[in-house]
Each structure stands twice: as C-alpha cells, then as structure tokens.
N, C-alpha and C positions, 0 to 999 in steps of 0.2 A: 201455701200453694195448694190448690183443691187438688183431690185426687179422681184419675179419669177412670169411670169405670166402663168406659168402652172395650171391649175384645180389642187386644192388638194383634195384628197380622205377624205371622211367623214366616218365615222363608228359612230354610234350612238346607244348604247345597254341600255336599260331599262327593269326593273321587279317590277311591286306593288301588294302587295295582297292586296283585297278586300275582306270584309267581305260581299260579296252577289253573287247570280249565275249569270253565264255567258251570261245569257238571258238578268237579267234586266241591267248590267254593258254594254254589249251590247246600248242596249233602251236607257240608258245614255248619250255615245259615239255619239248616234245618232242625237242628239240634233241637230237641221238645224244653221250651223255657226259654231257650235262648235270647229270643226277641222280649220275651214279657224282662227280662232283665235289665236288656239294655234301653227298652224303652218303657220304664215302669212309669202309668198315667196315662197312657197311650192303648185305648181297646183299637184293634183291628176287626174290618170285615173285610175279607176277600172280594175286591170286585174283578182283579185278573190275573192266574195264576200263569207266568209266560214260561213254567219250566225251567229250562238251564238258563234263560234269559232274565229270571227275577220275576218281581209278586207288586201288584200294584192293592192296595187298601183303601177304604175308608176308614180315616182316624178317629176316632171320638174319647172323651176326657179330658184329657189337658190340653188340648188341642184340637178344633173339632174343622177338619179339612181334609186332605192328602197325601199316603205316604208310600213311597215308594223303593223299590231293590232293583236296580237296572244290574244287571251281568255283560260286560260289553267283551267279547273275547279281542282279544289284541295277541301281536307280538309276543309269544312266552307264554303267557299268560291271562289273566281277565280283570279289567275294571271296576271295580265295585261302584258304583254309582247310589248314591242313598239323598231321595229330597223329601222332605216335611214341609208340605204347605198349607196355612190353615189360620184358623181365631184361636187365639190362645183364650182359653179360659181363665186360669188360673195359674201361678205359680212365676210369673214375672221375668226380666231378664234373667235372672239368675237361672232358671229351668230350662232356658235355650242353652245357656254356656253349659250346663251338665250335661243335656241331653247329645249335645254336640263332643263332647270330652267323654262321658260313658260310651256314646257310638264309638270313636275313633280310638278308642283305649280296647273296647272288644272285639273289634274287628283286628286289629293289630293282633291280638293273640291269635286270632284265627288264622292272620296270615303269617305269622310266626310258625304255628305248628305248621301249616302245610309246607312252609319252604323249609321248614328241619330244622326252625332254629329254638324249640318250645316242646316237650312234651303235653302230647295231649292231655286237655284240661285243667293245665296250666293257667291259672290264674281267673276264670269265667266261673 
C-alpha cells in the first residue's frame, strides 16, 4: 500500500476542571519550560495573550496551525480548555496520542498541586 505524503489534519480538543481561579491556574501554566515540555515539537508564536483567560499561538514544527489555552472560570473553580489545530508534519498518529497523554498527564499534576493533593513539582 503506497504511503500518503500529504500533511494530515490534527484536531486536538481537551477540557479539565480545576479546583482554583483562573489567575493562579494561569501563574501555573506559566512556569518557564513548562509548555516546551509538554508540547515538545511544537514552536509557539504569541498571537493573543488574553491573561487569566489563556494565550492563543501560532504552532509551527510538528504541527503547523493553531494552538490554544482557554481559562473558563466556572463554579469553584476554572476550565482548562486546550485545542491544537493544524497539518501535522511529521511524527504520525502515534505523536497525537502522546501529545494528548503528555498534555493530560501534566496538567493533572498542576491540578493536583493546587487542589493539595501533590507537592509542588512533583513529577513535571
């Protein structure tokens, strides 16, 4: 079977509540490195910085489209909202289930420490 060298389209939809406001989940997110970790392959340029509401990107490397940090405050606490959309370049499905499983594995630690159940820098 020939193999397709077309760019395939990525979609990448994620939601986590967090038990804390959108300021400090924010301030968390913020961590210097933090993002090149969880999304390694993925260069970032700032096209809109919205604050305690999140950071929207352009992606380029392994993905070359859209990527975004929505902050939705709710009830108790804030939504984390995270979408990737874009042409994969490179690295296949297998690079979407990681990039999917490293996000939801480091944000879990983030929301771990804030709700008290994680000493910071625990495991990131």
């Amino acid at each position: 079977m020939p193999v397709s060298l077309r760019p395939r389209t990525v979609d990448v939809v994620d939601e986590t509540f967090v038990r804390a406001r959108p300021a400090t989940v924010r301030a968390a997110l913020d961590e210097p490195g933090l993002l090149d970790r969880l999304w390694p392959g993925l260069q970032r340029e700032v096209l809109q910085d919205r604050g305690t509401k999140g950071v929207r990107w352009r992606a380029a490397g392994d993905v070359e489209g859209r990527l975004e940090i929505w902050l939705e405050e709710a009830s108790g606490g804030t939504i984390v909202h995270h979408f990737l959309h874009g042409r994969q370049r490179r690295g296949g499905r297998r690079w979407v289930q990681q990039h999917r499983r490293r996000w939801k594995g480091g944000l879990h630690v983030i929301k771990d420490h804030l709700e008290g159940r994680r000493p910071r820098g625990g495991g990131l």
